[in-house]
C-alpha positions as CSV (number, residue, x, y, z in Angstrom):
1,X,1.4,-97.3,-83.8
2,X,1.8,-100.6,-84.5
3,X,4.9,-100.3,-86.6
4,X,6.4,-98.6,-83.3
5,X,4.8,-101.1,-80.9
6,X,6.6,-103.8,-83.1
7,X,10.0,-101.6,-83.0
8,X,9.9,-101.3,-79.2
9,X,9.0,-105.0,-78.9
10,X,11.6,-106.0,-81.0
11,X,14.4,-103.7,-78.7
12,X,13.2,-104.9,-75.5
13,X,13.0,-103.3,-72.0
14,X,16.7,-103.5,-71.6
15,X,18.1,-101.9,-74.7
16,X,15.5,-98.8,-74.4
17,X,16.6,-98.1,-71.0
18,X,19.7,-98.4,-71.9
19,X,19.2,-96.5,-74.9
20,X,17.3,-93.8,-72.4
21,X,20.2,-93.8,-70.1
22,X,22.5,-93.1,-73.1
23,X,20.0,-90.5,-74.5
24,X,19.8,-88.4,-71.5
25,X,23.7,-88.7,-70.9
26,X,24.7,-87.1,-73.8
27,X,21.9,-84.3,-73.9
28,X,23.2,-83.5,-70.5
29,X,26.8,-83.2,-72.0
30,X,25.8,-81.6,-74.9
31,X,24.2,-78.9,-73.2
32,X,27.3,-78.5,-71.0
33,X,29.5,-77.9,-74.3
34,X,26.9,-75.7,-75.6
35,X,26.8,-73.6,-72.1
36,X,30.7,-73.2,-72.0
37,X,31.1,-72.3,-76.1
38,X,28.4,-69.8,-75.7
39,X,29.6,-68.5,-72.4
40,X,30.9,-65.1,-72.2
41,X,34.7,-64.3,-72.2
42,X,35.4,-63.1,-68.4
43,X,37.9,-60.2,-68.1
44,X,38.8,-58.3,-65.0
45,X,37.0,-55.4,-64.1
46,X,39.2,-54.3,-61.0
47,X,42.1,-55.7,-59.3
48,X,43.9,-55.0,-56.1
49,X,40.4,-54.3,-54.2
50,X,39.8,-53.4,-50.7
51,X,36.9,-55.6,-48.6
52,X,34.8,-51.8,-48.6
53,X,35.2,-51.6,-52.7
54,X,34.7,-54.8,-53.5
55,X,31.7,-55.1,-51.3
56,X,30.3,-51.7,-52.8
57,X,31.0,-52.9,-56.6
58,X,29.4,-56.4,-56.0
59,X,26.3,-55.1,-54.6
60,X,25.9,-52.4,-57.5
61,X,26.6,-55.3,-60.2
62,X,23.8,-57.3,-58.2
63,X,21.0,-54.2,-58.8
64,X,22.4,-54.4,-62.5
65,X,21.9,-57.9,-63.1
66,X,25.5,-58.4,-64.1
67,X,27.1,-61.8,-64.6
68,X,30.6,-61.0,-62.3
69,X,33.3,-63.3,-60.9
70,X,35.2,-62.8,-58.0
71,X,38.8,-63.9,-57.7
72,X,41.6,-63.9,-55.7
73,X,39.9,-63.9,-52.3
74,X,37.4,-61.0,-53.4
75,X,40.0,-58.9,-54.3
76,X,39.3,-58.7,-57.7
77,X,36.1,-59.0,-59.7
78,X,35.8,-60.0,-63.5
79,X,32.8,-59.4,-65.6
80,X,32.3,-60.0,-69.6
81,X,34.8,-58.5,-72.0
82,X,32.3,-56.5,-73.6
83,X,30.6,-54.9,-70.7
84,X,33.8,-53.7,-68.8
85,X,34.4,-50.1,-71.0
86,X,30.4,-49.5,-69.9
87,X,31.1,-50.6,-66.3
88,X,33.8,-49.0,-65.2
89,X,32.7,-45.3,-66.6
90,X,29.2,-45.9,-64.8
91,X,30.8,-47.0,-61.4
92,X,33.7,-43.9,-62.0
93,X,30.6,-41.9,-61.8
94,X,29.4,-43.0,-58.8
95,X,32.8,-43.0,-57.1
96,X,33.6,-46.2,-57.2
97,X,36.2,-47.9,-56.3
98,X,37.2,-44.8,-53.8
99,X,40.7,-47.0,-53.2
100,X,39.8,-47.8,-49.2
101,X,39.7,-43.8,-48.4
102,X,36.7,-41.3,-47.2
103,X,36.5,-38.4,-48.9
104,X,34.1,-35.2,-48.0
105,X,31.2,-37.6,-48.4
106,X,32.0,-38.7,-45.0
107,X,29.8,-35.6,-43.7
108,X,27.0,-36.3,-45.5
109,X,26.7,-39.1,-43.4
110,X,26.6,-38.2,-40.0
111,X,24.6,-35.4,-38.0
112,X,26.7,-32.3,-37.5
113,X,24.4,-31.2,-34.5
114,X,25.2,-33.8,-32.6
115,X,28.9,-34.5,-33.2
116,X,31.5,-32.8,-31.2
117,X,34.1,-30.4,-32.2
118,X,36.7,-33.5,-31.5
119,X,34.4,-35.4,-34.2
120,X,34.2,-33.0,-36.5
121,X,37.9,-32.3,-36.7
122,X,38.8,-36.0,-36.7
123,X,36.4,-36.1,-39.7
124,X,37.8,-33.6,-41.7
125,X,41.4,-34.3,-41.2
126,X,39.9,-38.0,-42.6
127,X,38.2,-35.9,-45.3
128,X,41.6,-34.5,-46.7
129,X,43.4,-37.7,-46.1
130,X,40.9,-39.2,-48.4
131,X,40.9,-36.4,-50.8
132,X,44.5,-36.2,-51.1
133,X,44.8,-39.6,-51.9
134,X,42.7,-40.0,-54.4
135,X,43.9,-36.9,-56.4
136,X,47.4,-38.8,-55.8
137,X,46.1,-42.4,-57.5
138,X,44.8,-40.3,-60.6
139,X,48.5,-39.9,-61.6
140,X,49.4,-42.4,-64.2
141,X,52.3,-44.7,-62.5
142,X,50.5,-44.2,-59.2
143,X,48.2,-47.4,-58.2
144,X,47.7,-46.5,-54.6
145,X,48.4,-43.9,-51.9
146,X,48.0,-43.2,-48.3
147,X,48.5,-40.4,-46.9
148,X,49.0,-39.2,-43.1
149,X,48.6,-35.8,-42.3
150,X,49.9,-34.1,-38.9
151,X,48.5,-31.0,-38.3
152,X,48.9,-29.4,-34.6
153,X,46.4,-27.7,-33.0
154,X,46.8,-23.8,-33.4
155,X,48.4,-21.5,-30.3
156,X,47.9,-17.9,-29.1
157,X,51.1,-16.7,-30.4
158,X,52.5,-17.4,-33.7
159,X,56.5,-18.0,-32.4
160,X,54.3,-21.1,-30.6
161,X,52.7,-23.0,-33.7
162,X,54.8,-26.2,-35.1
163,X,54.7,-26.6,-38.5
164,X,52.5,-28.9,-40.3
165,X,54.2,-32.3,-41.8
166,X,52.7,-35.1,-44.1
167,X,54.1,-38.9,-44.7
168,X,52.8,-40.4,-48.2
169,X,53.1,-43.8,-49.0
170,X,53.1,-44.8,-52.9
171,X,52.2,-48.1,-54.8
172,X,53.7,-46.9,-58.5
173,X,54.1,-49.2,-61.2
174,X,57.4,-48.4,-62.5
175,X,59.9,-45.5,-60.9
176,X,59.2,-42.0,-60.3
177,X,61.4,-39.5,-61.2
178,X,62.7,-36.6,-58.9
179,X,59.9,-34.4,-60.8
180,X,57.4,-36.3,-60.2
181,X,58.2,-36.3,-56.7
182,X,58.6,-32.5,-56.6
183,X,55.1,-32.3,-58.2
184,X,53.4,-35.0,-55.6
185,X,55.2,-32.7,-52.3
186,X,53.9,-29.4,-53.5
187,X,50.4,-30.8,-54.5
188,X,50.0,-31.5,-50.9
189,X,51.6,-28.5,-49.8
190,X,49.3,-26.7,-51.6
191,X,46.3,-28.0,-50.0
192,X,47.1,-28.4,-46.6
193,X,47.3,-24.5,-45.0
194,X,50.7,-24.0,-43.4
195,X,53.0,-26.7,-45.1
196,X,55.8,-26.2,-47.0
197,X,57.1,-29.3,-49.4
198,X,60.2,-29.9,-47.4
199,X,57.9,-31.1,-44.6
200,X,56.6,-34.0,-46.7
201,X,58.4,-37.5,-46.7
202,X,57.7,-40.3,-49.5
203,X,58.2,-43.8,-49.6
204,X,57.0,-46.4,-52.2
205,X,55.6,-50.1,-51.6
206,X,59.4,-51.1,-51.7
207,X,60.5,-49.0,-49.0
208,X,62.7,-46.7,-50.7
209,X,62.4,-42.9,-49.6
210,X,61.2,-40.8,-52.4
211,X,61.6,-37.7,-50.4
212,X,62.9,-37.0,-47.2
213,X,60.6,-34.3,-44.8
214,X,63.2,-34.0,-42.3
215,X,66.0,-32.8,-44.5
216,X,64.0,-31.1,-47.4
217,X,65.4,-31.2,-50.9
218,X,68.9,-30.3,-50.5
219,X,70.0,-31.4,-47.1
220,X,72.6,-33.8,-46.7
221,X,74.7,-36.2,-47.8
222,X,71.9,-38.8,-48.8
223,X,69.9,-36.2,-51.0
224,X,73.4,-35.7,-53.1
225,X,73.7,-39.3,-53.1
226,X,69.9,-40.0,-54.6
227,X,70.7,-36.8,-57.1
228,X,74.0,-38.6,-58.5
229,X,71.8,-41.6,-59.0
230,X,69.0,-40.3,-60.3
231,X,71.5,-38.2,-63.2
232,X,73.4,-40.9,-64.1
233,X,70.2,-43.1,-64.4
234,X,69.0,-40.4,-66.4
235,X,71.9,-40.3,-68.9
236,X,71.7,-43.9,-69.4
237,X,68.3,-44.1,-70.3
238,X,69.2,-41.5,-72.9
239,X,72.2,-43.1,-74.4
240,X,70.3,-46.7,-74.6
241,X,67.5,-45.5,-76.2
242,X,69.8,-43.4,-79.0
243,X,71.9,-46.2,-79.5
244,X,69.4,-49.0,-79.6
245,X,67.4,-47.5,-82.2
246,X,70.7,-48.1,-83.9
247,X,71.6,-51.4,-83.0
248,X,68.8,-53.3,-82.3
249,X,66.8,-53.3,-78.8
250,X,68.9,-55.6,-76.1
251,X,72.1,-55.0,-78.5
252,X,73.9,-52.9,-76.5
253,X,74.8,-52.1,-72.6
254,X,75.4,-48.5,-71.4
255,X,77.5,-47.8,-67.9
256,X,77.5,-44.3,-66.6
257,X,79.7,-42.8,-63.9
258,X,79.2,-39.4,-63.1
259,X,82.0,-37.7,-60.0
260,X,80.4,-35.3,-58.3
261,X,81.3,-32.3,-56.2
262,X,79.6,-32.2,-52.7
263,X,80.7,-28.6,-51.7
264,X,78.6,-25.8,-51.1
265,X,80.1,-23.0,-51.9
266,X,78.8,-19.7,-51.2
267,X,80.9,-16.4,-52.3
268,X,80.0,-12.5,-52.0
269,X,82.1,-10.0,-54.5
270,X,81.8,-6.1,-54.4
271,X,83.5,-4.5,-57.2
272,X,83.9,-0.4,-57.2
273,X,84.2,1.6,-60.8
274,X,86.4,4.7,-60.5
275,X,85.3,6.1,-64.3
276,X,81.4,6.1,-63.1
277,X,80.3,8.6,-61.2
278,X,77.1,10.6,-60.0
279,X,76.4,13.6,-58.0
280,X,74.8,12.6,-54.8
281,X,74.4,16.0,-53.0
282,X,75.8,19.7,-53.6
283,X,75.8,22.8,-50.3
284,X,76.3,25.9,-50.9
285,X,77.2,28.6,-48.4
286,X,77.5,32.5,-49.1
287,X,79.1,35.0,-46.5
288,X,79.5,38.6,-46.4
289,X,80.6,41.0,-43.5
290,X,81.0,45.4,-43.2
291,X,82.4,47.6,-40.2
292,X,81.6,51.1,-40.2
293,X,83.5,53.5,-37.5
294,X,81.5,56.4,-36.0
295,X,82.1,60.4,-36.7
296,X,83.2,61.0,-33.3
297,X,84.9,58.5,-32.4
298,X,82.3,57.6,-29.9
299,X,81.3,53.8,-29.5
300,X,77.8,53.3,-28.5
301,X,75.4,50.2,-28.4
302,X,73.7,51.6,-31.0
303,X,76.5,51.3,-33.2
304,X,77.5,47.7,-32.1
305,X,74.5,46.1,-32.4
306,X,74.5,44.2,-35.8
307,X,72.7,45.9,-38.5
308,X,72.2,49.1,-36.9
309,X,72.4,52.0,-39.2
310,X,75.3,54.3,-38.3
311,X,75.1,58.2,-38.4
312,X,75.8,59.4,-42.1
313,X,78.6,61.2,-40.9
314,X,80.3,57.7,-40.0
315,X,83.4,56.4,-41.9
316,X,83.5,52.6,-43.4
317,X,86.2,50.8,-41.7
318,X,86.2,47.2,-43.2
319,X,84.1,44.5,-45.4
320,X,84.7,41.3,-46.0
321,X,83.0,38.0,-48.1
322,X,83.3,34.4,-48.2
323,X,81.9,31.9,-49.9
324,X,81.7,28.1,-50.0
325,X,80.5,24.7,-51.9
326,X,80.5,21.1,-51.2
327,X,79.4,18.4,-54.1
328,X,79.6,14.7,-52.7
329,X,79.8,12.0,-55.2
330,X,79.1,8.4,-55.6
331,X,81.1,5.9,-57.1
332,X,79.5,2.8,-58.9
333,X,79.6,0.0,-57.2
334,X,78.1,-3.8,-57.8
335,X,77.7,-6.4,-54.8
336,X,77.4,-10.0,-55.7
337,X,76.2,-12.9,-53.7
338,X,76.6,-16.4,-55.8
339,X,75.6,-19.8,-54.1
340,X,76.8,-22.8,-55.6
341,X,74.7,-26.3,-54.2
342,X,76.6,-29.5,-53.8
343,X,75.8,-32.1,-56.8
344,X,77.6,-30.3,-59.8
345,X,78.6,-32.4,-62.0
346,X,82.6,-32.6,-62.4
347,X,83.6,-35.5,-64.6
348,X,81.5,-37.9,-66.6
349,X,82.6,-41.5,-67.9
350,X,80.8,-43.2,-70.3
351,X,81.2,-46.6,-71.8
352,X,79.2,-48.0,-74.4
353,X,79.6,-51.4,-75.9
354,X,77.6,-52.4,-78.7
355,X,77.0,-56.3,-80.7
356,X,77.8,-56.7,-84.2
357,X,75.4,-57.6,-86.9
358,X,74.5,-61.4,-86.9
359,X,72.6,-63.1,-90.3
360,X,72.5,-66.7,-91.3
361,X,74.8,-68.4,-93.7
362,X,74.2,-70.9,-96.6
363,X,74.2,-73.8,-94.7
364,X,71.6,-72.2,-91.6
365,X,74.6,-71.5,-89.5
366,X,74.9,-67.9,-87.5
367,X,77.3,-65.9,-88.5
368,X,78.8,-62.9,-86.9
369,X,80.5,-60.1,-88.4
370,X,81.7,-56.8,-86.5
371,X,80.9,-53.2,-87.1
372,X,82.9,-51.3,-89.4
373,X,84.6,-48.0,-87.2
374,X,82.2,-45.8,-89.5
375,X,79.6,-46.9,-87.8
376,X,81.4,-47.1,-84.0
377,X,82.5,-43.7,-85.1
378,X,78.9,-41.9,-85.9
379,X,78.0,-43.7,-82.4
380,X,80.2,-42.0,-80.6
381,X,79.3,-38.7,-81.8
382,X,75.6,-39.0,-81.2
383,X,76.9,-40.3,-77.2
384,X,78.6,-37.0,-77.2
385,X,75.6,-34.6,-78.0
386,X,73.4,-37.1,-75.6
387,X,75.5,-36.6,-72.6
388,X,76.8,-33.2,-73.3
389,X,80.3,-34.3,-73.8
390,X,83.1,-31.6,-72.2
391,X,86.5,-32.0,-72.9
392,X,87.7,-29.2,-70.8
393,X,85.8,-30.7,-67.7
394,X,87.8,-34.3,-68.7
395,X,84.8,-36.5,-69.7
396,X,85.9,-39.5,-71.0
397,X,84.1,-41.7,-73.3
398,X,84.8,-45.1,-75.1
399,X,82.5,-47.1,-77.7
400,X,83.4,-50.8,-78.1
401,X,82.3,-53.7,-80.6
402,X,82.4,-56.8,-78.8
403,X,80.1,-59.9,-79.4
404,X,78.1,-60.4,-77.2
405,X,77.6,-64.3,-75.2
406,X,74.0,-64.3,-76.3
407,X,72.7,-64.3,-79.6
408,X,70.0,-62.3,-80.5
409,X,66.6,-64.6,-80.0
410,X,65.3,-63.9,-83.3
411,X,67.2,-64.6,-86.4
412,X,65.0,-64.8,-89.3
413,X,65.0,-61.6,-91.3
414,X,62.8,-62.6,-94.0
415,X,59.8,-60.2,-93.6
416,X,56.2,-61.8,-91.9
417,X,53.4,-62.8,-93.8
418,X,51.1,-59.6,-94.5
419,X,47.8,-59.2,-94.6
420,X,45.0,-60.6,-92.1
421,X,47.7,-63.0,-90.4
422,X,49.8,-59.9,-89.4
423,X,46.7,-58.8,-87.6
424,X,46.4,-61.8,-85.7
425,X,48.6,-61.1,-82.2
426,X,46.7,-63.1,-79.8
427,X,46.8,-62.0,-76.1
428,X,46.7,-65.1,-73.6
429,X,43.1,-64.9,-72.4
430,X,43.0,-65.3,-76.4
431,X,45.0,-68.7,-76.4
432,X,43.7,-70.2,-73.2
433,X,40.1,-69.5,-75.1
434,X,41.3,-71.0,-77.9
435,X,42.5,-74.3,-75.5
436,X,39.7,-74.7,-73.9
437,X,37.3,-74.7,-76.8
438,X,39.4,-77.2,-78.4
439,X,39.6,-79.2,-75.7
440,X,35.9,-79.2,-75.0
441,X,35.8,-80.3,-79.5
442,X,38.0,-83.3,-79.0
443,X,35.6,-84.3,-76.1
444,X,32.7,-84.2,-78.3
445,X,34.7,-85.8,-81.3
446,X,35.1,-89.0,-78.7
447,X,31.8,-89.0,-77.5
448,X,30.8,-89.0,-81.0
449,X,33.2,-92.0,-82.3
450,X,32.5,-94.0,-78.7
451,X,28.9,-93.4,-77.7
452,X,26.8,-91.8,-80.7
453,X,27.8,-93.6,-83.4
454,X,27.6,-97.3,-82.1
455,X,24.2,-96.8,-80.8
456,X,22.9,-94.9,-83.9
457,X,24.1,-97.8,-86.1
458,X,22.6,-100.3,-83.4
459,X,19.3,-98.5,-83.5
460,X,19.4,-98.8,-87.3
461,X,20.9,-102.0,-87.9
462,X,17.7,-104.3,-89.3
463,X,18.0,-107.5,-86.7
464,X,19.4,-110.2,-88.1
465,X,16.8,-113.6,-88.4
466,X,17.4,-115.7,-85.4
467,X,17.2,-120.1,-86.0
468,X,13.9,-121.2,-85.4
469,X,14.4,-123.4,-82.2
470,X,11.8,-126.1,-83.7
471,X,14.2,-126.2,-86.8
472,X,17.4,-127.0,-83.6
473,X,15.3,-129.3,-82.4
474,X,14.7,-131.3,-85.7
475,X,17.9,-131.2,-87.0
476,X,19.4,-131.8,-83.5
477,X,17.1,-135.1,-83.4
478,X,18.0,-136.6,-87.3
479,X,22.0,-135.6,-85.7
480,X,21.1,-138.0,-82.9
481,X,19.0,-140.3,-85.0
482,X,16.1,-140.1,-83.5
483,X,12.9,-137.4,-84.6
484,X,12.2,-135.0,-82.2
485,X,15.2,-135.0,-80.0
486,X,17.0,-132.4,-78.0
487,X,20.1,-131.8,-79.2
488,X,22.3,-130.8,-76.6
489,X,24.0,-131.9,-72.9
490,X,22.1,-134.5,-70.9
491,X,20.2,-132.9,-68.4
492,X,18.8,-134.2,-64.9
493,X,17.5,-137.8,-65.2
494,X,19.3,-137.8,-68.5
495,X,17.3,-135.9,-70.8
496,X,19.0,-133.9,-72.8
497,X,19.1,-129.8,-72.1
498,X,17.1,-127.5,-74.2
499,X,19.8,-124.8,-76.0
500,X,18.2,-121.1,-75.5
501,X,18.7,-118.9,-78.4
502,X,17.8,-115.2,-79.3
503,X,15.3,-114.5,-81.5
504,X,12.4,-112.2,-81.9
505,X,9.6,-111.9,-79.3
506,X,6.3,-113.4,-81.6
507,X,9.0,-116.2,-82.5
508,X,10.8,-117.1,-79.4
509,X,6.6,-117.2,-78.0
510,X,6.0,-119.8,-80.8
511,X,9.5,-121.8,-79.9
512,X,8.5,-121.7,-76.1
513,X,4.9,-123.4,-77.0
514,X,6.9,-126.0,-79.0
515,X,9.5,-126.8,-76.5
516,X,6.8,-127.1,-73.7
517,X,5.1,-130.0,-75.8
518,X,8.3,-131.5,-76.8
519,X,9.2,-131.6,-73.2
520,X,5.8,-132.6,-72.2
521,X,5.9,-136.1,-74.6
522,X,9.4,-136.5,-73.1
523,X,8.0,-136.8,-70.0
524,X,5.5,-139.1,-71.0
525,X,7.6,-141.5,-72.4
526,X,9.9,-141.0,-70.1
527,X,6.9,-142.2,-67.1
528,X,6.1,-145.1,-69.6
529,X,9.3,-146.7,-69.2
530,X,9.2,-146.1,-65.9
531,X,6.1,-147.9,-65.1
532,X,7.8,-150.8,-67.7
533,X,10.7,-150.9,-65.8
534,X,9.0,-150.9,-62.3
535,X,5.5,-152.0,-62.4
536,X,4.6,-152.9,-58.6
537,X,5.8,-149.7,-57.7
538,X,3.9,-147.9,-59.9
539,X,0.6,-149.4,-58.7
540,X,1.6,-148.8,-54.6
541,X,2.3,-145.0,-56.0
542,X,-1.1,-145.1,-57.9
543,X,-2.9,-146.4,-55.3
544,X,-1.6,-143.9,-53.0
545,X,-2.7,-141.4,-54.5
546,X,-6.1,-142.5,-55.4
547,X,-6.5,-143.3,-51.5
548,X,-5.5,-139.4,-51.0
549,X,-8.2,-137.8,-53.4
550,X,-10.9,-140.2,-52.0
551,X,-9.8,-138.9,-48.4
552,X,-10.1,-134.7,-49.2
């Protein structure tokens, strides 16, 4: 204890505070360093949230005890990296986020005693909004869907009832294709009793219409229009993708023009074959008639009537028969009723134009070089059984080799580095981790050079041995001549100033006691020649004061 009370003594007050100061300064930023390495890496649970989702989702990670972040105005949340894969198949399980829509859970909320017939219906067309959207969103390019059913009330007679209609609207990440479409109008159809898909208009977040419910699929000009684009979009896509695995990704740019016919034509044929025929029906008809004259000559009603037995004497007098058949036949006979829509295809044009084949020469430089017409040649066949080339329907095609203005951005062809560096693709949450820890390690590198250090080699520096101010004072007073004088300026009355210097605590205790009796004989001496120099007033002050003490 004494070694340290000897340490502390020697520091002084001022350097341990400071030293305290310093101490608790760099703890505090230490443990700030420490907090923010060994913080978890935040990655984002959900995005694009609704107020009701985000609400719900917050106050379930609150029950869980989840560390969570919430960004862009609440509308999305992030929670550690590691725990999003658990989170998000626990909170699918619980329905969440439901997207901002009510599905049939809504009646497990409310009192069906209570509510109305109005209520109920409003809730159940809310229901199968609800339910239809979020069957919608579980397509892949969908993100979000609304949907707005109309559904009239039901009349007495069926000539009375309107149809039901729907409008959807779409948030997709990408483009939809017309089957996709198809598939999204007669999933709805299908649940909503009495709708038919051409009742059911689309639009996306962009405000293109997908599908139009007032025209259906095939009705007018706008629906030809959208299936022109949609094919010739289609047969681009096909040849970029064949002829880029050829050329290179971004080496090549495909235009397609495809002229359409707009007519609907619909024509009925009957044809009739002569050599094929059936029986359709056959009569028959068999007649026979006798006349018998009687013995006397006599004609009675007997006689006349028909089948009435003459007298054996009677004579024949005529017979006749007749017979008769009808066959009616039917000849073959095919009926044919073709309808052609408007859209077919009646000339395609195709141009393709593809970059050459860049490298690097011997002094670094870029060098270009064109494709041979081998290889424009195999091209152009593989266009051909892409597009489904026909020669008698006049398609035209044309492949060119042109250089392109750009160069390619990447013109090393010397193969990367294998192994665990190939591995290593870091995402950006990956690089700004990486920034921010080395930011937060040349902090602490400074802190260390500029703050730790000094003071560490302060605190275990040995002091240095200070003058003794008795050892000044002497060699101050054989400078001046004189033993025991005060080296330094004249001071007040002319005495010389004492110099302060720093030095240890028992030491500068030791040089204070000497000073004080240096200064003290000064003053003596100094009074002597005073009272020398000025003896009457001495004795008037000396008097003085002996006439004050004899007074108190």
């Amino acid at each position: 204890m004494n070694g340290l009370i000897e340490f502390l003594n020697k520091l002084g007050p001022a350097r341990i505070a400071a030293m305290g100061a310093v101490t608790l300064a760099l703890v505090g930023f230490f443990a700030f360093v420490i907090m923010r390495v060994t913080q978890p890496t935040m990655g984002v649970l959900y995005a694009d949230l609704g107020p009701e989702d985000s609400s719900a989702i917050v106050r379930e990670l609150d029950q869980r005890g989840v560390k969570y972040e919430l960004r862009e105005d609440g509308r999305a949340i992030a929670t550690p990296k590691a725990d999003i894969p658990r989170l998000r198949m626990d909170l699918a399980g619980k329905g969440m986020p439901a997207g901002g829509s009510v599905g049939y859970e809504i009646f497990d909320k409310g009192d069906a005693f209570s509510s109305t017939s109005f209520v109920q219906g409003v809730n159940q067309l809310r229901a199968l909004e609800g339910e239809l959207a979020r069957t919608i969103r579980s397509l892949s390019r969908v993100q979000s869907a609304r949907v707005h059913l109309v559904i009239p009330e039901r009349k007495l007679f069926m000539r009375d009832r309107e149809p039901a209609s729907a409008s959807i609207a779409l948030k997709v990440s990408g483009d939809l294709d017309s089957s996709q479409v198809r598939a999204i109008r007669h999933l709805v159809a299908s649940a909503v009793e009495g709708m038919k898909p051409e009742r059911i208009s689309i639009v996306d977040e962009r405000g293109r219409l997908l599908a139009d419910g007032a025209q259906g699929d095939n009705g007018g000009p706008a629906a030809v229009e959208e299936k022109q684009q949609n094919y010739e979009r289609r047969l681009r896509t096909q040849v970029e993708e064949i002829v880029a695995s050829v050329v290179g990704q971004g080496r090549t740019r495909v235009q397609v023009s495809a002229e359409m016919d707009l007519n609907r034509v619909q024509q009925t044929s009957e044809s009739f074959d002569p050599e094929s025929r059936v029986v359709r029906s056959t009569q028959t008809r068999n007649e026979s008639q006798a006349t018998t004259e009687a013995k006397d000559g006599q004609v009675t009603v007997g006689n006349e009537l028909p089948g009435a037995k003459g007298d054996n004497g009677g004579q024949q007098k005529d017979a006749s028969q007749k017979s008769e058949e009808i066959v009616n036949y039917e000849i073959s006979r095919t009926t044919r009723t073709e309808t052609v829509e408007g859209g077919r295809v009646k000339r395609l044009s195709v141009a393709v134009l593809v970059d050459g084949v860049y490298g690097k020469g011997a002094n670094g430089e870029v060098t270009y070089q064109p494709r041979t017409q081998e290889e424009l040649d195999r091209i152009t066949a593989l266009v051909r059984s892409a597009i489904g080339y026909d020669n008698k329907r006049g398609d035209q095609l044309e492949v060119v080799n042109l250089r392109f203005a750009e160069a390619p951005p990447v013109l090393d062809t010397t193969p990367a580095a294998g192994g665990i560096m190939s591995l290593l693709v870091p995402t950006r949450d990956d690089i700004m981790r990486g920034i921010e820890l080395a930011v937060l390690a040349l902090l602490v590198l400074i802190v260390t050079l500029v703050v730790v250090r000094p003071l560490v080699r302060t605190i275990l520096a040995p002091l240095a041995p200070q003058p003794r101010l008795a050892e000044a004072i002497a060699g101050s007073g054989a400078a001046a001549g004189r033993p025991g004088a005060i080296a330094g300026p004249a001071g007040p009355g002319g005495a010389p100033a004492i110099p302060v210097f720093e030095e240890t605590e028992a030491g500068r205790m030791l040089d204070i006691a000497r000073v004080q009796g240096q200064v003290q004989a000064r003053s003596v001496e100094r009074i002597g020649e005073i009272v020398k120099e000025n003896p009457a007033g001495t004795a008037t002050i000396l008097r003085q004061w002996i006439n004050e003490e004899a007074g108190s």
